[in-house]
C-alpha positions in Angstrom: 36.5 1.9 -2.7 37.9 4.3 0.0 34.1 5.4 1.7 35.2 9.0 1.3 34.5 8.8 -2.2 31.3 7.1 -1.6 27.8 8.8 -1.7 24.1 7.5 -0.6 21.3 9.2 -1.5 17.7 8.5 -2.5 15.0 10.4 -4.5 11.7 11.6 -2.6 8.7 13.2 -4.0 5.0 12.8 -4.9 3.9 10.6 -6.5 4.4 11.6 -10.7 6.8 14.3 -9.8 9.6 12.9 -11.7 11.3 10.5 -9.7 11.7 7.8 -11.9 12.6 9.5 -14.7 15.8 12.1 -12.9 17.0 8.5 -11.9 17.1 7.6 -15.9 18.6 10.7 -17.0 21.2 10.5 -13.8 21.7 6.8 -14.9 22.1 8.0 -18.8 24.8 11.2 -17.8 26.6 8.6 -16.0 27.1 5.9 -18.4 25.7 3.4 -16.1 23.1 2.2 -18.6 23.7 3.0 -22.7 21.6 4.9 -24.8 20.5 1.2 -26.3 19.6 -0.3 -23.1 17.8 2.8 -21.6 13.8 2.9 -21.7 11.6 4.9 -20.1 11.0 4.1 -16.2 14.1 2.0 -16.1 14.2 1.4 -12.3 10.5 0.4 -12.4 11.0 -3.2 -13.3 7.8 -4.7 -12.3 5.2 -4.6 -15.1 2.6 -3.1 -12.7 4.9 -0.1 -12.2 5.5 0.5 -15.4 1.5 0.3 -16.5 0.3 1.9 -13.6 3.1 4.9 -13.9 3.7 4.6 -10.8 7.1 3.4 -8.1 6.1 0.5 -5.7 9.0 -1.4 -4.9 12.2 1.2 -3.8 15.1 0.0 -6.3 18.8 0.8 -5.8 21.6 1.9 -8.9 24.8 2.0 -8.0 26.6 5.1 -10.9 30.0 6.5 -11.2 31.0 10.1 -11.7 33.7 12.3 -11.3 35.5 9.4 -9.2 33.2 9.0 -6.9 30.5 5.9 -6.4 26.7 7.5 -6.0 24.4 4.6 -4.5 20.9 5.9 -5.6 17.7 4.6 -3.8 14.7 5.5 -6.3 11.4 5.4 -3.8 7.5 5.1 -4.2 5.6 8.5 -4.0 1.9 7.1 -2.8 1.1 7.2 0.7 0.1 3.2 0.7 3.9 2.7 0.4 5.6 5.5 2.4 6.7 2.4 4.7 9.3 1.8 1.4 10.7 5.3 1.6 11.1 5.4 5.4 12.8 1.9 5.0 15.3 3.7 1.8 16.1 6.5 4.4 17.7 4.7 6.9 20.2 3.6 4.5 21.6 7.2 3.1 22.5 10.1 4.3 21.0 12.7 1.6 17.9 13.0 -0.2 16.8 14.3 -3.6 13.4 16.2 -2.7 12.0 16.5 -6.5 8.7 19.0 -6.6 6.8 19.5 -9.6 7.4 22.9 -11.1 3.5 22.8 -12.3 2.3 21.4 -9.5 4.4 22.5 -6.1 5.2 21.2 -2.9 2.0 18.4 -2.1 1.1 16.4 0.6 3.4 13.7 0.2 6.4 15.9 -0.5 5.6 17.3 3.0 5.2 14.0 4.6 9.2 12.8 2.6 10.6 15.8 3.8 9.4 15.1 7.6 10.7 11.8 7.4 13.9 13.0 5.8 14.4 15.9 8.6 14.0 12.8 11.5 16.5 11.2 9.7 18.8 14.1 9.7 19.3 13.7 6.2 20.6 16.1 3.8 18.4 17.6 1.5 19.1 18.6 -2.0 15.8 20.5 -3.2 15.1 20.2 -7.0 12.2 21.9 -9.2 11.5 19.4 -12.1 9.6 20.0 -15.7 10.7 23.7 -16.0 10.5 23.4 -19.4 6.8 23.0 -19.4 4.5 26.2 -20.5 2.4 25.5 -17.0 5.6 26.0 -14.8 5.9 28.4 -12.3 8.9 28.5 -10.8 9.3 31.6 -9.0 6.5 30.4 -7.2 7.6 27.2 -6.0 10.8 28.5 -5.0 8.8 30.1 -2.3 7.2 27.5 -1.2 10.5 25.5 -1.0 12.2 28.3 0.6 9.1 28.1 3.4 9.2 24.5 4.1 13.2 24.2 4.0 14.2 27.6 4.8 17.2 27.2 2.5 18.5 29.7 0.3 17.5 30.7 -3.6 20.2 29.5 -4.7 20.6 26.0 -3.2 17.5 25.2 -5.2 18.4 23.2 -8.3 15.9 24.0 -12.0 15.9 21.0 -13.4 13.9 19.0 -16.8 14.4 15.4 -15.7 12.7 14.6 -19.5 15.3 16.7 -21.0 18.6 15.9 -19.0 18.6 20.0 -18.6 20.7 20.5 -15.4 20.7 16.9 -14.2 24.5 17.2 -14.4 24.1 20.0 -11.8 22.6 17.4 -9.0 25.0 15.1 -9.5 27.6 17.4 -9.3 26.2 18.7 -5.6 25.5 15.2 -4.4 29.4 15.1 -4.7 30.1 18.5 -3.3 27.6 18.7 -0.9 26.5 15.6 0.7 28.2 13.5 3.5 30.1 10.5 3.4 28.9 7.6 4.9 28.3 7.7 8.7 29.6 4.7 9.9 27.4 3.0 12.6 24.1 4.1 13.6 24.0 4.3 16.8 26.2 3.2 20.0 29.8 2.1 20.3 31.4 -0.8 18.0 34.4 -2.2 18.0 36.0 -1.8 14.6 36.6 -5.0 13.4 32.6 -5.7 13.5 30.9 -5.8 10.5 26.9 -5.2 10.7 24.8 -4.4 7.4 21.0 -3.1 7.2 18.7 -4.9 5.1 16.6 -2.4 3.7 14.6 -4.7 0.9 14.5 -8.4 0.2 12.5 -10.3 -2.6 12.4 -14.3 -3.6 14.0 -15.4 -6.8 12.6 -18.5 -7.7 16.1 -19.5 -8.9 18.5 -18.6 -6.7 16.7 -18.2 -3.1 16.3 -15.0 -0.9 18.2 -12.2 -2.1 19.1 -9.2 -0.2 19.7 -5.6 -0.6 21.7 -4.3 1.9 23.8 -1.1 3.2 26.7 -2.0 4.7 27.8 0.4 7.9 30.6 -1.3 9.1 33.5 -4.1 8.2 32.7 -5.7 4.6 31.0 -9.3 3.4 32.9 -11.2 1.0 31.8 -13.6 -1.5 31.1 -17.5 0.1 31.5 -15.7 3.6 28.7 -17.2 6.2 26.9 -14.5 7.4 24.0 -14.3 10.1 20.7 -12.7 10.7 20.6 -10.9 14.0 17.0 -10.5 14.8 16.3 -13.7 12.7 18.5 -15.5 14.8 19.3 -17.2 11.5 22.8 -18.2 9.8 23.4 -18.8 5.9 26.1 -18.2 2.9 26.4 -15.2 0.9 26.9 -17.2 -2.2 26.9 -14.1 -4.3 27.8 -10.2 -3.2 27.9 -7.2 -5.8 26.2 -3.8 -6.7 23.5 -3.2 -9.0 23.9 -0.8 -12.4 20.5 -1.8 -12.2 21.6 -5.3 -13.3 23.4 -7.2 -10.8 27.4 -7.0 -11.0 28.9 -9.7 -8.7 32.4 -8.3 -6.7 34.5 -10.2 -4.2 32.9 -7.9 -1.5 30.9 -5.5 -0.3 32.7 -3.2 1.5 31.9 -0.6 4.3 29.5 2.3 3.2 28.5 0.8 -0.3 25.0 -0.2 -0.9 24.7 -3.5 -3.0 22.7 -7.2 -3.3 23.4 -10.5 -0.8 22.5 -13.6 -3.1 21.8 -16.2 0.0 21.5 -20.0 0.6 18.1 -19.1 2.3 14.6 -21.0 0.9 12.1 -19.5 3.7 10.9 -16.3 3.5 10.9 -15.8 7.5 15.0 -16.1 7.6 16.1 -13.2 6.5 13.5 -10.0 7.4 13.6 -6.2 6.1 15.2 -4.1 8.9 17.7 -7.1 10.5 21.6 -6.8 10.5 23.5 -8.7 8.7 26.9 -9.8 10.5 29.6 -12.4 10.2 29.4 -16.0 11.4 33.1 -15.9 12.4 33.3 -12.7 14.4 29.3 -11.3 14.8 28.6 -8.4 15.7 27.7 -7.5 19.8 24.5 -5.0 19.0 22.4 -5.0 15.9 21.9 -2.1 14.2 18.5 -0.3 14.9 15.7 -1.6 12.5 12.9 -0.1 10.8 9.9 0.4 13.0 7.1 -2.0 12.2 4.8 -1.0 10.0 1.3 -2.4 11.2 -1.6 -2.8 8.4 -4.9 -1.3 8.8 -6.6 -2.3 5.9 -7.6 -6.1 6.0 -9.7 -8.2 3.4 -10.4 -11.9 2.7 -8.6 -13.3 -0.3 -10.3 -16.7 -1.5 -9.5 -18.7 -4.5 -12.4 -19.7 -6.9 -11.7 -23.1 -6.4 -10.7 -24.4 -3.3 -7.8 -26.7 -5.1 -6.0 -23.7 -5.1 -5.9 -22.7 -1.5 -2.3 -24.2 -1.4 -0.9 -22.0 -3.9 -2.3 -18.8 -3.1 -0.8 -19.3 0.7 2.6 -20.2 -1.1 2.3 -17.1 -3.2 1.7 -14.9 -0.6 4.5 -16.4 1.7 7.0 -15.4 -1.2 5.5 -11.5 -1.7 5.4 -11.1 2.2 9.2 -11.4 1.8 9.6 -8.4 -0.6 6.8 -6.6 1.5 7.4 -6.3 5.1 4.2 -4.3 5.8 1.5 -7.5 4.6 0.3 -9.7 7.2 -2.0 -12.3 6.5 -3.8 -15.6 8.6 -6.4 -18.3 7.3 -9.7 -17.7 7.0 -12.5 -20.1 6.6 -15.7 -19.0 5.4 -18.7 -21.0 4.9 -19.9 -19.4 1.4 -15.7 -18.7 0.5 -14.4 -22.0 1.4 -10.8 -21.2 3.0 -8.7 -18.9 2.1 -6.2 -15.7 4.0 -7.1 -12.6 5.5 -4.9 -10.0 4.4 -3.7 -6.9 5.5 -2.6 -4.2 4.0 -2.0 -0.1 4.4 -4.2 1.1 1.8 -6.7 0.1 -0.8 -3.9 1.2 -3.5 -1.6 -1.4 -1.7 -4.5 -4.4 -1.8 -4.7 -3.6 -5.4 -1.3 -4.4 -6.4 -1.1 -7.4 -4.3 -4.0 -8.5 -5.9 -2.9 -7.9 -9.2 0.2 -9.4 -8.4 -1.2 -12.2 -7.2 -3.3 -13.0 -10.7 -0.8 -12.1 -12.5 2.4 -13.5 -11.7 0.9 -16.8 -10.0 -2.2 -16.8 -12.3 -4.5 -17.5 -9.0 -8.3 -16.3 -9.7 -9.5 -14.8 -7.0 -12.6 -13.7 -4.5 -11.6 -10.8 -2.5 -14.0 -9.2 -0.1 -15.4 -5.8 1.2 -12.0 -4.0 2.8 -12.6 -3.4 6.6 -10.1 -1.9 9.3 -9.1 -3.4 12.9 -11.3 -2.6 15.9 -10.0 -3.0 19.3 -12.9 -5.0 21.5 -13.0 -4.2 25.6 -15.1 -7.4 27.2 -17.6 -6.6 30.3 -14.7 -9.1 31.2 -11.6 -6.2 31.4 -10.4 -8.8 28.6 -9.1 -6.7 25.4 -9.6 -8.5 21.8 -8.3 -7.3 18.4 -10.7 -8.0 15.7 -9.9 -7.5 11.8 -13.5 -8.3 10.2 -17.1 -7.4 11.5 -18.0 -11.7 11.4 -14.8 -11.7 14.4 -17.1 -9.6 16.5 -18.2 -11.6 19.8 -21.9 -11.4 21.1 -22.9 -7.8 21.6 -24.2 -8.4 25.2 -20.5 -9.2 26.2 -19.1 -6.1 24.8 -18.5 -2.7 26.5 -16.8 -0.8 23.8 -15.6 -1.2 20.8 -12.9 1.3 19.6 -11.9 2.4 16.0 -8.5 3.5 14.3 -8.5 7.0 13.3 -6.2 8.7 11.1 -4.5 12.2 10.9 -5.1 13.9 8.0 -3.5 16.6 5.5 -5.2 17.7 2.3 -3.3 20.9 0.1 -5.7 22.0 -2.7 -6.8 25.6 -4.3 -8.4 28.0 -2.2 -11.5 28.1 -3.9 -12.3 24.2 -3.2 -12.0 24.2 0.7 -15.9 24.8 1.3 -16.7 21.1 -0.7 -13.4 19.2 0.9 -14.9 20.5 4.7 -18.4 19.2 3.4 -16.8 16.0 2.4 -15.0 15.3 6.1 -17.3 16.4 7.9 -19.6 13.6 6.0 -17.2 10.8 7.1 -17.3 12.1 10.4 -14.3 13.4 10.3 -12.8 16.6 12.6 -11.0 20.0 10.8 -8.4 20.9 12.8 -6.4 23.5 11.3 -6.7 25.8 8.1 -3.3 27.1 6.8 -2.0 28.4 3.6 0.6 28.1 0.6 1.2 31.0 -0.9 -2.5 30.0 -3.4 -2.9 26.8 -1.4 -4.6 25.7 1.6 -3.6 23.3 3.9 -6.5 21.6 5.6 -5.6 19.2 8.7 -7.9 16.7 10.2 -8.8 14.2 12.2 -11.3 11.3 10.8 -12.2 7.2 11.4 -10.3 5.1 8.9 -13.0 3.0 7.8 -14.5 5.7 6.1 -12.1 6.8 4.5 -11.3 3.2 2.8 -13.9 3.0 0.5 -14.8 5.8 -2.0 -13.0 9.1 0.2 -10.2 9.3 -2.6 -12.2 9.3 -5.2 -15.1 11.7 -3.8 -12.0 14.3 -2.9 -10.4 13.9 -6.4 -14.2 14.5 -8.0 -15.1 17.6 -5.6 -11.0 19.2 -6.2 -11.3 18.2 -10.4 -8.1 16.1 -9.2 -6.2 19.4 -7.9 -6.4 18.3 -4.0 -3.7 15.7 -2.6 -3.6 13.9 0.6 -1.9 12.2 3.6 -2.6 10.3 6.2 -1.4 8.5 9.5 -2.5 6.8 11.9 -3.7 8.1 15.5 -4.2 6.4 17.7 -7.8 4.2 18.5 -11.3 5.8 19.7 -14.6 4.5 21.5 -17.6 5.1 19.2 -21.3 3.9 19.1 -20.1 1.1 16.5 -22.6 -1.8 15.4 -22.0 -4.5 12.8 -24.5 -4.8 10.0 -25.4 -8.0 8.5 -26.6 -8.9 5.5 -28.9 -11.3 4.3 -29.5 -13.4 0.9 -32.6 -15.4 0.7 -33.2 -15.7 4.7 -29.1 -17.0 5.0 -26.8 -14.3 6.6 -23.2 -14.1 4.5 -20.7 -13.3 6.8 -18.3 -12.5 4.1 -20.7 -9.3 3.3 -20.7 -8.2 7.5 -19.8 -4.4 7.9 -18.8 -2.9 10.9 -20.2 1.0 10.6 -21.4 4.1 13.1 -24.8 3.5 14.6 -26.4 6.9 12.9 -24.8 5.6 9.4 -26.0 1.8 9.9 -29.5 2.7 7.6 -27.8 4.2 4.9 -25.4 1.4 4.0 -27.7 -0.9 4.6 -30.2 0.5 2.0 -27.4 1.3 -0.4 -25.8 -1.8 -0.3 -28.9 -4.0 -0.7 -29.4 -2.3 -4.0 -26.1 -2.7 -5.1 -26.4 -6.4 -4.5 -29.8 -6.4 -6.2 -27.8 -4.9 -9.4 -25.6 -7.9 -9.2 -26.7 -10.6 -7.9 -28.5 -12.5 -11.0 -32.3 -13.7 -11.0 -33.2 -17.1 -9.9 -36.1 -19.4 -10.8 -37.5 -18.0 -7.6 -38.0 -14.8 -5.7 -34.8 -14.0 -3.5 -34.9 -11.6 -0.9 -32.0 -9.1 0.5 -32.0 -7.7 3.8 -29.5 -5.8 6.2 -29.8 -6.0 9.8 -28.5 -5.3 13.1 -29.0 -8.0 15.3 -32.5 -9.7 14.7 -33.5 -5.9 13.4 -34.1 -5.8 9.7 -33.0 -2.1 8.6 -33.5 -2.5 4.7 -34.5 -4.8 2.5 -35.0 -5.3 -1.4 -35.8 -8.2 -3.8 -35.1 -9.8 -6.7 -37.9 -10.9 -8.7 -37.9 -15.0 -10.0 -37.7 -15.4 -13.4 -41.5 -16.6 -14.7 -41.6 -19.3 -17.3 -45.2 -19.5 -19.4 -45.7 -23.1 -18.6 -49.3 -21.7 -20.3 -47.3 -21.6 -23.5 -48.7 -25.3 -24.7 -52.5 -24.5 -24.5 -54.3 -23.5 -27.0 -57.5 -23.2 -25.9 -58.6 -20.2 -23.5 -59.3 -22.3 -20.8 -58.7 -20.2 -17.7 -59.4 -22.7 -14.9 -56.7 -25.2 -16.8 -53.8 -21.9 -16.8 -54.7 -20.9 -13.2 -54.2 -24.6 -12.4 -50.7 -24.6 -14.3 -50.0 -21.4 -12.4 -50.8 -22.7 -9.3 -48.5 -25.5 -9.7 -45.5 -23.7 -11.1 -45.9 -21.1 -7.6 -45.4 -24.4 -5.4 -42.5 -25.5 -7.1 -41.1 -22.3 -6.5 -41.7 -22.0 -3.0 -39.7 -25.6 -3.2 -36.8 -23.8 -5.0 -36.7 -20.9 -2.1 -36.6 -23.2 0.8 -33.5 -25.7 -1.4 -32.2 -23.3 -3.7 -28.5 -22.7 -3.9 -27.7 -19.2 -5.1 -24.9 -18.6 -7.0 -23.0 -15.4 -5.9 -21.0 -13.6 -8.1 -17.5 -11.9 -6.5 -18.5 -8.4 -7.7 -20.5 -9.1 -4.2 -17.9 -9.1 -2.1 -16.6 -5.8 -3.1 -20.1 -3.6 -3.2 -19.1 -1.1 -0.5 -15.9 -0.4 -3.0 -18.9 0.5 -5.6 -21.2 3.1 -3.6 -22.6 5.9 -4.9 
C-alpha cells in the first residue's frame, strides 16, 4: 500500500483508563475482528492480562477504514512497564492520549504525554467513559487544555464501552495525523531498507518472531535479512500484518508495521531496538535504538528442588526475549541451592515474571526479599556494583556506599497532601515541589528506591483511600550512612534474608523482621533463636519456643524425683537437637520485608 495512505499510532494512558477496550471497539467499527470473535480485552492475549485487568506486553492490530491502513500499538499503563510504551513510540508518529472522564489527567498520563512530546508525536486527546454518572467532563477538558494547550474542540468525548464517538477518532487519525516519516535520523540512500524491532517473543514452534516497523525499502517473504546491532544473519520465513491474528503477505513494505517469523533458535540473535536490513544490499547506519532500560529491582529466584535449576534458566532465557528490560546471572546460595538473580523495574514487574514463570513452565519457586543496586567505592579508588546486601565486601574496605534514588510525582485530592508528606518524609524521602490541578495537587519528590520497594504503594493507596497515583524515575545514585543487616536462625546467618538499610532505620527492621520470621517459621523439637545484627552487633532478637513432649505421660505414680529425672534427660537431648538440628524454612521467609506492618 502507497505509505500516504498509511497511519501509525498507538494508545497511551493510565493504567484502567480504557486503553484496551477503545482498541476493541476501533477493532469492532472496523471489521477487523466480527462481532463472534470479539471478547472483551481482545489485544490482551496473555492470561495474566486478562485476570489482572491490566496491559503488559504492547500488542500491534493492523485495521482498515475509509481506504486507509491504521497500524495500532495498544501499550501498558503501569509505571513497571513504561519501558514498553517508550519502545511502541518510536515506531508511530501519533498517539491516542485516553484520560478517564471520572478520574482525569494522572500521573502516568503525564509521564505518556512527556514521552510522547520527546518523540514529537502527534497527540490526539480523548476523554473516555462520559457516559458514567461520576463524569466530569467540563473539568477534565481543563486539565487537558493545561497540559496540551490545545483547543476545546480538538478534544474528542468518547464511551470506549459503548462505541459512542469511537468513529470520530478514527476518523481524525486519518485527517489529522502524519504519514509515515521515512528514516529516523541521518541520510540514506533510497534503495536501503532498515526496519525497527520494537517487540520480539519465542514461539516454541516456529522460533523468534518479530514485530517490526519498517522505515525504509520492504522485506519480502524467504528474503535473508540481518540484525545490525546483533551482528546476526537469518531468513524471514514468514512476513505479514496482524488483525490481531497473524496474516502472512509477500512483504512488508515501507511504513507498515507487521510480524518477521525467523529461522532464529537463541534468544540473543535478534534484540528489541536492532534494525532489521537485507543480506543482499544492508543497510550503511542502523537506525537509532531504544535506550536501555537498566533494572533496579533485583531478587533471587530458586527452584524448590535443585533438579530444576536447568529449566528455570531455560525459561527465563525465552521471557528475556519478549522482555528487554530483565537481566538476570546465577546465584548460588548455601540454604537456596543455585538458582538466578533477577532484575526487574518494579515489584509489579517481578510479579508477573513470577507468575509467568509458574504458570507457563510450571517451575515452583523460592524467591527472595527484593533489594535495589548499590554502587561500592573501595579505600582502593576501585568502584563495584553490587545487587544483594550478601555481595557487600568487608566493611573495613569500604568508603562509601551509594544508593539509587528516584524522582517522584504523586497527584491526589487536596485534602490528603498532609498524610502523603508524612508518608515521604518516613522513607526519607525529599518534597520538592507542591503544585496544583484545578482540585488536585501535584506533589514532586525526591526519595531512596529501596524504600520505596516494599510496602510504599500500598501505604500511599491506604493513606489516599486509593485516590492518589504515582510515578517515578530514576536519579541518579547518592552516598548515605548505609549498613547491611544480617539475620540470624539458630546461631547460622542466612544470607538469603541480608538487607541493606539506613543506619538510623537498621533497629527497626531488624525488630520487625525477627517477629515476622517468628510468625512463620514453625516450632522445632528445640528452642530456636532469631537475631538481626550488624556486624558481630546483635540489634534484636526473638525466639521460638521448642515444642515439649510429656515423656512424664507413662508414670503413674507421683514420683517427682523419677519426672525431674525424665525432664532432665529430655533437656539434654534437646540441647543435642540445637547444636545438629536442620531447620526447615519455609519460602514465606524469603519475602518478610514484602509483609511489614
Amino acid at each position: 500500500m502507497n505509505s500516504d495512505k498509511i497511519r501509525n499510532f498507538c494508545i497511551i494512558a493510565h493504567i484502567d483508563h480504557g486503553k484496551s477496550t477503545l482498541a476493541d471497539r476501533m477493532m469492532e467499527i472496523t471489521g477487523t475482528v466480527s462481532k463472534r470473535e470479539m471478547k472483551a480485552q481482545l489485544l490482551d492475549s496473555m492470561e495474566l492480562e486478562r485476570e489482572k485487568g491490566i496491559t503488559i506486553k504492547l500488542a500491534p492490530v493492523t485495521m482498515k477504514w475509509k481506504g486507509y491502513e491504521l497500524n495500532l500499538i495498544d501499550t501498558p499503563g503501569h509505571v513497571d512497564f513504561s519501558y514498553e510504551v517508550s519502545r511502541s513510540l518510536q515506531a508511530v508518529e501519533a498517539a491516542i492520549l485516553v484520560v478517564d472522564a471520572t478520574q482525569g489527567i494522572q500521573a502516568q498520563t503525564l509521564a505518556n504525554v512527556y514521552l510522547a512530546l520527546e518523540q514529537d508525536l502527534f497527540i490526539i486527546p480523548v476523554i473516555n467513559k462520559i457516559d458514567l454518572p461520576a463524569a466530569d467532563v467540563e473539568k477534565v477538558k481543563k486539565e487537558i487544555i493545561g497540559l496540551l494547550g490545545c483547543k476545546e474542540e480538538d478534544i474528542i468525548g468518547v464511551s470506549a464501552k459503548t462505541g459512542l464517538n469511537v468513529e470520530k477518532v478514527l476518523d481524525r487519525i486519518v485527517e489529522a495525523a502524519p504519514k509515515p516519516r521515512k528514516e529516523l535520523s541521518g541520510s540514506a540512500d533510497s534503495l536501503e531498507t532498515r526496519a525497527l524491532i520494537f517487540d520480539s517473543y519465542f514461539d516454541d514452534y516456529r522460533g523468534v518472531v518479530l514485530y517490526v516497523r519498517v522505515f525504509e525499502g520492504k522485506i519480502e517473504k524467504n528474503a535473508a535479512i540481518k540484525m545490525m546491532a546483533a551482528e546476526t544473519s537469518g531468513l524471514a520465513l514468514e512476513v505479514g500484518t496482524l488483525r490481531p491474528t497473524m496474516v502472512p503477505k509477500e512483504s512488508l513494505e515501507e511504513g507498515e508495521i507487521g510480524y518477521i517469523v525467523t529461522n532464529l533458535k537463541t534468544t540473543r540473535e535478534a534484540k528489541v531496538g536492532d534494525t532489521v536490513t537485507l543480506v543482499k544490499a544492508p543497510a550503511r547506519k542502523p537506525l537509532p535504538g531504544y535506550k536501555n532500560v537498566l533494572p533496579f529491582v533485583y531478587a533471587g529466584f530458586f527452584p524448590v528442588s535443585n533438579e530444576d535449576y536447568k529449566a528455570l534458566k531455560e525459561a527465563m532465557e525465552k521471557l528475556s526475549l519478549s522482555d528487554s528490560a530483565i537481566q538476570y546471572e546465577p546465584e548460588n546460595s548455601p540454604i537456596l541451592g543455585f538458582g538466578l538473580r533477577i532484575g526487574f523495574l518494579g515489584l509489579l514487574h517481578m510479579d508477573i515474571v513470577r507468575e509467568r514463570l509458574e504458570r507457563e513452565f510450571g517451575l515452583d519457586l523460592v524467591v527472595t526479599n527484593p533489594s535495589t543496586n548499590y554502587k561500592v567505592l573501595m579505600n582502593s579508588g576501585e568502584e563495584i556494583e553490587i545487587k544483594s546486601a550478601s555481595d557487600l565486601p568487608d566493611v573495613s574496605e569500604v568508603k562509601e556506599i551509594r544508593e539509587p534514588w528516584v524522582k517522584g510525582e504523586i497527584i491526589l485530592p487536596k485534602s490528603m497532601i498532609g498524610g502523603v508528606l508524612n508518608l515521604i518524609v518516613e522513607k526519607r524521602g525529599l518534597q520538592k515541589n507542591l503544585s496544583y490541578l484545578e482540585d488536585r495537587a501535584v506533589i514532586d519528590f525526591e526519595a531512596p528506591m529501596a524504600n520505596l520497594l516494599t510496602d510504599f504503594y500500598d501505604q500511599l493507596k491506604s493513606i489516599t483511600s486509593g485516590y492518589a497515583s504515582f510515578n517515578y524515575e530514576l536519579n541518579g545514585y547518592r552516598a548515605e550512612d548505609l549498613v547491611r543487616v544480617d539475620f540470624l536462625i539458630a546461631g547460622t546467618k542466612n544470607d538469603a534474608l541480608s538487607v541493606m538499610c539506613h543506619r538510623t532505620e537498621a533497629d527497626a527492621i531488624g525488630r520487625t523482621v525477627t517477629k515476622k520470621l517468628k510468625e512463620i517459621i514453625p516450632r522445632q523439637n528445640f528452642e530456636v533463636a532469631l537475631q538481626a545484627a550488624i556486624g558481630a552487633r546483635i540489634i534484636a532478637r526473638e525466639t521460638i519456643g521448642a515444642y515439649r513432649k510429656d515423656v512424664t505421660v507413662k508414670i503413674h505414680t507421683g514420683d517427682r524425683d523419677r519426672k525431674a529425672k525424665l525432664l532432665e534427660k529430655q533437656k539434654r537431648g534437646k540441647a543435642r537437637m540445637k547444636r545438629f538440628g536442620k531447620i526447615d524454612i519455609p519460602s514465606d521467609a524469603f519475602t518478610v520485608m514484602l509483609k511489614r506492618d
